[in-house]
N, C-alpha and C positions, 0 to 999 in steps of 0.2 A: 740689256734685258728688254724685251720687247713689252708696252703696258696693254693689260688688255682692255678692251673696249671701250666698254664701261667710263674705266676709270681714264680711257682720251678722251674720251667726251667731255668728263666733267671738268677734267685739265683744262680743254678749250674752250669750253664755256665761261670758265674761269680766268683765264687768262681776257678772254674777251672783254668781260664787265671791271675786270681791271683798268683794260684802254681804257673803257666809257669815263672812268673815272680821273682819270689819271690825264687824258686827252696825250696820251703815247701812239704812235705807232704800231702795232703789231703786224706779222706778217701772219697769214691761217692759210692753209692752202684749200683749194676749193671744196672736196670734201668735210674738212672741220668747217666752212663757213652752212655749208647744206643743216650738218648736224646742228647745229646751232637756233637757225633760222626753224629747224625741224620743231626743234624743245620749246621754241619762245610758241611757235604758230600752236603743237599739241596743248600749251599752257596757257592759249588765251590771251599771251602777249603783243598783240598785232604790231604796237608801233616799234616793242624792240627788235622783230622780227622783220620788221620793212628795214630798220637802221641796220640790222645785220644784212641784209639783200644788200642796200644801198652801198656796205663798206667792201662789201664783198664783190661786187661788182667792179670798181674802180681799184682792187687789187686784180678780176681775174675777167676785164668786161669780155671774153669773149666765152666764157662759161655758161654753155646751155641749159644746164638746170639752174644755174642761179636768176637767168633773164624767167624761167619759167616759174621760178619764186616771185619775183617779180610781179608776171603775167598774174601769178594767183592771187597779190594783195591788189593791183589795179582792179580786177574782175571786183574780192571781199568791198572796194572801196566805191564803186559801180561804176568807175570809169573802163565802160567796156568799151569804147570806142578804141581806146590808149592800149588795151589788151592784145580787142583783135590786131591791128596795124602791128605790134610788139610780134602776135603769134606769124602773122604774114612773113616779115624779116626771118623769122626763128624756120618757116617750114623751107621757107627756098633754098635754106644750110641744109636740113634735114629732116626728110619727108619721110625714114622712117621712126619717128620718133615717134609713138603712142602718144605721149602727157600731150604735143601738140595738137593731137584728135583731139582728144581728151578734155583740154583746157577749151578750144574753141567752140567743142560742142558744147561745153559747161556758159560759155557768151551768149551762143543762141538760146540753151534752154533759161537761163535768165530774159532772152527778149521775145518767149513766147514762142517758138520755133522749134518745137519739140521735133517737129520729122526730120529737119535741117541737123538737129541735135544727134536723134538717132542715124542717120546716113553715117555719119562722121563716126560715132562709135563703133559701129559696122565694120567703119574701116580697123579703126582701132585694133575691134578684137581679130583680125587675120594677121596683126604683126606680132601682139602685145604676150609675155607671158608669162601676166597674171589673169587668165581669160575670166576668170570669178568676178575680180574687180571690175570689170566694165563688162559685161552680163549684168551685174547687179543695175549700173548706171544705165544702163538700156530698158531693162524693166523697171526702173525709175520714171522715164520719158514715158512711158507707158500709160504707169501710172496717171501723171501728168494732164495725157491726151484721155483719161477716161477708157481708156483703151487694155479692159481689165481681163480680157481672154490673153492677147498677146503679154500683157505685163506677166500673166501666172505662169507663159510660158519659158521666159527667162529666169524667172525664180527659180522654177525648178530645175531649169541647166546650174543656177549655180548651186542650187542644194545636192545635185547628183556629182558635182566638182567635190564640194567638202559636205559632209554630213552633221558637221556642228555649226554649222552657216543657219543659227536659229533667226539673224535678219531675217535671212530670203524664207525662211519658213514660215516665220510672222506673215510676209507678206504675201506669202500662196495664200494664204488662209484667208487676209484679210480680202482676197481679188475671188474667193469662193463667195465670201459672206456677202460681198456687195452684188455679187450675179447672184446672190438665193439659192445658190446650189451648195444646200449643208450636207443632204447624202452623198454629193459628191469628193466634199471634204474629207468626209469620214471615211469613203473608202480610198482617198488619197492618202491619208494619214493610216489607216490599218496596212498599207500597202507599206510607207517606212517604217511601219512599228516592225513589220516581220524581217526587215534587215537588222533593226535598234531597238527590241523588244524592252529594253529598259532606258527609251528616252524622256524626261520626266516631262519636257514640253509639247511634243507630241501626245502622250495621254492629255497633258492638260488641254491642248486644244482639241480634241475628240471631244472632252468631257465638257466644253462649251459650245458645241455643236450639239451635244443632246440638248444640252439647256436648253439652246435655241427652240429646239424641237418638241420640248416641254418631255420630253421623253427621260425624266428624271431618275428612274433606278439606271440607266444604264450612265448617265452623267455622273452617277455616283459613284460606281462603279469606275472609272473612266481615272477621277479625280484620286479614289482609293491607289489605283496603279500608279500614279504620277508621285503618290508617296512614299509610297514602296520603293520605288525608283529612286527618290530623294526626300528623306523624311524631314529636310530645313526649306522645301518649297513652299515658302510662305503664299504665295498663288493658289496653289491646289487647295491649303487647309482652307484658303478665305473661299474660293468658289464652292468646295465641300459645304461651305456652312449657310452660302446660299441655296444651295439644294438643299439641306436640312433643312430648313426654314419653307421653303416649296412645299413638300414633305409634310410640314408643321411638326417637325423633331426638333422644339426648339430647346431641349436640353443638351441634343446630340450638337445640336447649332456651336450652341455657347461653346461646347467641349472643344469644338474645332477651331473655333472664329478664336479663344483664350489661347493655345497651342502659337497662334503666331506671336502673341503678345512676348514670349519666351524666349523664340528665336529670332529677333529682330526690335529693335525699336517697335513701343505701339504705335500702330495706324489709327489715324482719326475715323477709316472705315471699319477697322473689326471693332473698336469702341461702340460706335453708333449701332451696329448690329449686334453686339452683344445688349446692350442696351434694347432696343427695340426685342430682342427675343423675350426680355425681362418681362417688358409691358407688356407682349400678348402671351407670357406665365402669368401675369396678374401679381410680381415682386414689384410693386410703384416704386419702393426706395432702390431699390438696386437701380432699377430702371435709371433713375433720376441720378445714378451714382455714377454710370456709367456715359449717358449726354453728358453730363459736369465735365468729367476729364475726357470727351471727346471736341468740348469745347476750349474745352485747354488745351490740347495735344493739337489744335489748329483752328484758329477764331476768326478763319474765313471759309468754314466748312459750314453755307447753312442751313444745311440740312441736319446739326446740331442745334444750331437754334432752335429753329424751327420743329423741332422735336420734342426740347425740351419746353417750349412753351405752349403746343399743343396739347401735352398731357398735363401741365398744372392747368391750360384752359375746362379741358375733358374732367378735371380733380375740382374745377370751379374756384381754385385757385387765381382770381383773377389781378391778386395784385402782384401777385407773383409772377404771373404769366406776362403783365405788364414790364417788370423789374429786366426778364430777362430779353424781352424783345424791346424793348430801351437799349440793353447794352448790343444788341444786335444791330441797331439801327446807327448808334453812333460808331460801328466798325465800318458800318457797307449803308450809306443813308440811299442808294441809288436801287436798293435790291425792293423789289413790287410784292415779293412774298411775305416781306415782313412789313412792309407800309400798311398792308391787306388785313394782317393779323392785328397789328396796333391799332386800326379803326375799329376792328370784332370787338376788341377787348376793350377797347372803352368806351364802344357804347354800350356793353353788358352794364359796367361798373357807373352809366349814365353821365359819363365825361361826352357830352355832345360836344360841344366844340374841338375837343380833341380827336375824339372819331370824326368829322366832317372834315377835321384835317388830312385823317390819313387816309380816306376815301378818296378826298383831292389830289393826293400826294400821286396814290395809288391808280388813278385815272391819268395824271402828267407822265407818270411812268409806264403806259401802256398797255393795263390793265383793262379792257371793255365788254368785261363779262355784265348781265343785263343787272345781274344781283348790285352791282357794282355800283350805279348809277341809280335803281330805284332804292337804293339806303340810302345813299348819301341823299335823295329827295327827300325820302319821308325826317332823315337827323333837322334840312334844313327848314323844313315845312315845322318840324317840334320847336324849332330857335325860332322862327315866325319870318323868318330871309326866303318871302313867297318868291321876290324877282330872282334870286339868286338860283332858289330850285327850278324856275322854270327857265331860266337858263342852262339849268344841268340836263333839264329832259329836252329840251330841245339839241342837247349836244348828241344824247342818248339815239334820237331820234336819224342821226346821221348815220349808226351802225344796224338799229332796229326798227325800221320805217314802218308806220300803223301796228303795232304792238300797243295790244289792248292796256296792258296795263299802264304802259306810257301816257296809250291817253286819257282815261280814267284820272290821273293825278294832274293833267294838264285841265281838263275842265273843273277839276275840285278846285286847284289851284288859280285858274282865272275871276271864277262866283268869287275867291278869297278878295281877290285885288280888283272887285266890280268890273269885269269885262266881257259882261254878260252874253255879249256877240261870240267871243271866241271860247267862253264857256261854255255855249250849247253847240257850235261846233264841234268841239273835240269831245261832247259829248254823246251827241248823235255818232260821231262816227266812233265812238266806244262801245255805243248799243251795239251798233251794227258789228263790228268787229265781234263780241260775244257778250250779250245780256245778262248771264249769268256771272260776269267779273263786276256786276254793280257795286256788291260787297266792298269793295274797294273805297266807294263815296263813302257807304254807311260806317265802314268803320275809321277811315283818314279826316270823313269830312262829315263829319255829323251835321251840323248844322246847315250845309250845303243841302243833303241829303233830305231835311226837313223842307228846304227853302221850293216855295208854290211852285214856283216854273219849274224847276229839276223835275218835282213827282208827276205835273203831266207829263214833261218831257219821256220821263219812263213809263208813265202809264200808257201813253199813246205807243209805244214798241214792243209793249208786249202783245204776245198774240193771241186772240179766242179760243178756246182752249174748245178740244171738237167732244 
């Protein structure tokens, strides 16, 4: 009785991990050693798949596919040197072997050599025949080189090969969108729709192409079809419910963005967007119900956080607003969005020292927006840490050179700490910068602002009025 397939394979695989165990002999003839090494490599196994290469060799070392298993875990290991010299030996047996184009172009395009890469696949595809497969890897190198007309031209050789090759479809798309040619797309894609009138990826990338285009009834439209098409394409409802939302149909939103929740696991994105539809209905608790279990359903999504501590901020909810971007900070302490917000919110609630924290935090982290640097001045100017702020603005000073307001707090801040020479400096050149930002003394620096020298200093700039 002859076994089928299936059930040799698992035989031999079986029998295989028996030897491992057992430290037996077995004999596999080269075929079962392929399948084997095939199952471990699809499964993410590498080292039992090297040790199947390895056992299989030294049953069968003159086995050319097994040496080019081999070739393929040297390359996975980046001993490409060990590779090519292996693929050298392997081509002067046999020159028409494709895997050895194939595998050698796969060494240069690891060393950068992408045209080296393509030549060799070139060759490839005039022996090989699976021509799909290496078209793809060609317009891969493509890719690679930036080289996004030629790359979209091999896509399409292998979309025109198979028409369920939704890779190479992805990636026509992707080599339209990066050349800005979206009307192109779209009559590229109206073009297979009239072969595949019911292909649900194809409407869906049309119906992202409008998006692009802002051209929203026909994206809606677009995404409708791709349902029709396949009414479990969790893709189309969720882009749907972005255009509602565009639209401001944020009932029509929810209706579609909920619909995935049904047929698939929730996503931590149609959560947040259900959520967000809430708050601009003006539903706060839903709103709030929906961030909750968006940041459960993934507590490294922070645009959850950050969602939901915006609106208790917006609610003046401030200790709450605090509560939850505390627990955001102790998931991700490196993230600048939320450093940004934990200074907002506690210098609302007059926690200076905590805000001057996370203004500093927020500046280590790469934060050099101007708001940025003049808080965290004025927090340390209210703690009475004058050298500290003027050390902040003089850092300021390295992104925003002669910015009136910069110097406005630099001469408040120098009268503070008697250094009256570089107080009228960066005073006069505050006038001058704009007269009208004086408000700045009067209301940071009261007392400055009374002080003799400062009001000639201003009265002598301003002008006679005609």
């Amino acid at each position: 009785m002859q076994i089928p397939p299936n059930e040799h394979n698992n035989f031999s695989l079986s029998r295989f991990e028996s030897m491992l165990k057992t430290n037996d002999v077995y004999f596999f003839d080269s075929e079962e050693f392929e399948d084997i090494i095939q199952h471990y490599l699809e499964n993410g196994k590498i080292a039992l798949a090297k040790k199947a290469t390895k056992l299989g060799l030294e049953q069968h070392p003159t086995a050319t596919n097994l040496k080019l298993f081999m070739v393929e875990m040297y390359i996975f290991e980046d001993q490409l040197d060990v590779a090519d010299a292996l693929l050298d030996e392997l081509y002067l047996l046999e020159q028409s072997n494709e895997e050895i184009y194939i595998q050698k172009a796969n060494i240069y395009s690891r060393r950068d050599e992408h045209k080296k890469a393509i030549q060799l696949l070139e060759k490839a595809l005039e022996i090989t025949n699976d021509e799909n497969d290496v078209l793809s890897l060609i317009g891969m190198e493509y890719l690679f080189l930036e080289d996004f007309e030629n790359g979209k031209y091999y896509f399409m050789k292998c979309l025109e090969q198979d028409e369920n090759d939704f890779s190479a479809l992805y990636n026509i798309i992707y080599c339209f969108e990066y050349l800005d040619q979206y009307e192109e797309a779209i009559d590229y894609l109206n073009d297979f729709l009239n072969k595949n009138p019911y292909c649900e990826v194809a409407w869906h990338q049309v119906g992202k192409q409008y998006y692009i285009l802002k051209d929203y009834k026909k994206a809606l439209a677009a995404f409708d079809f791709a349902i029709i098409s396949d009414d479990t394409f969790v893709g189309a409802y969720l882009e749907k419910g972005k255009v509602l939302e565009r639209l401001k149909r944020y009932e029509d939103a929810i209706e579609s963005y909920s619909v995935t929740l049904g047929i698939d696991d929730p996503t931590s994105f149609a959560l947040l967007r259900i959520g967000k539809c809430h708050e601009r209905l003006g539903n706060t608790d839903l709103a709030l119900q929906f961030y909750t279990k968006c940041v459960e359903e993934d507590s490294l999504l922070d645009k959850g956080w950050i969602s939901i501590t915006d609106l208790y901020f917006k609610l003046k909810d401030y200790q709450k607003a605090l509560y939850y971007i505390d627990k955001a900070i102790n998931i991700d302490s490196e993230n600048v969005r939320y450093w940004k917000r934990y200074a907002k919110i506690n210098n609302r609630l007059n926690l200076f020292e905590e805000a001057e924290h996370g203004f500093r935090k927020t500046l280590e982290l790469g934060n050099y927006e101007l708001e940025t640097w003049l808080t965290r001045c004025d927090i340390l100017l209210h703690l009475g840490e004058y050298q500290a702020a003027i050390k902040n603005l003089f850092q300021a000073t390295e992104f925003y050179p002669e910015n009136v307001e910069i110097e406005y707090r630099l001469a408040g801040l120098y009268y503070l700490v008697a250094d009256e020479r570089k107080a009228e400096f960066h005073l006069r050149t505050a006038l001058r910068l704009d007269p009208e930002f004086i408000i700045i003394i009067e209301e940071l620096f009261p007392t400055v602002f009374e002080h003799a020298k400062v009001r000639e200093i201003i009265g002598k700039q301003k002008k006679p009025s005609l």
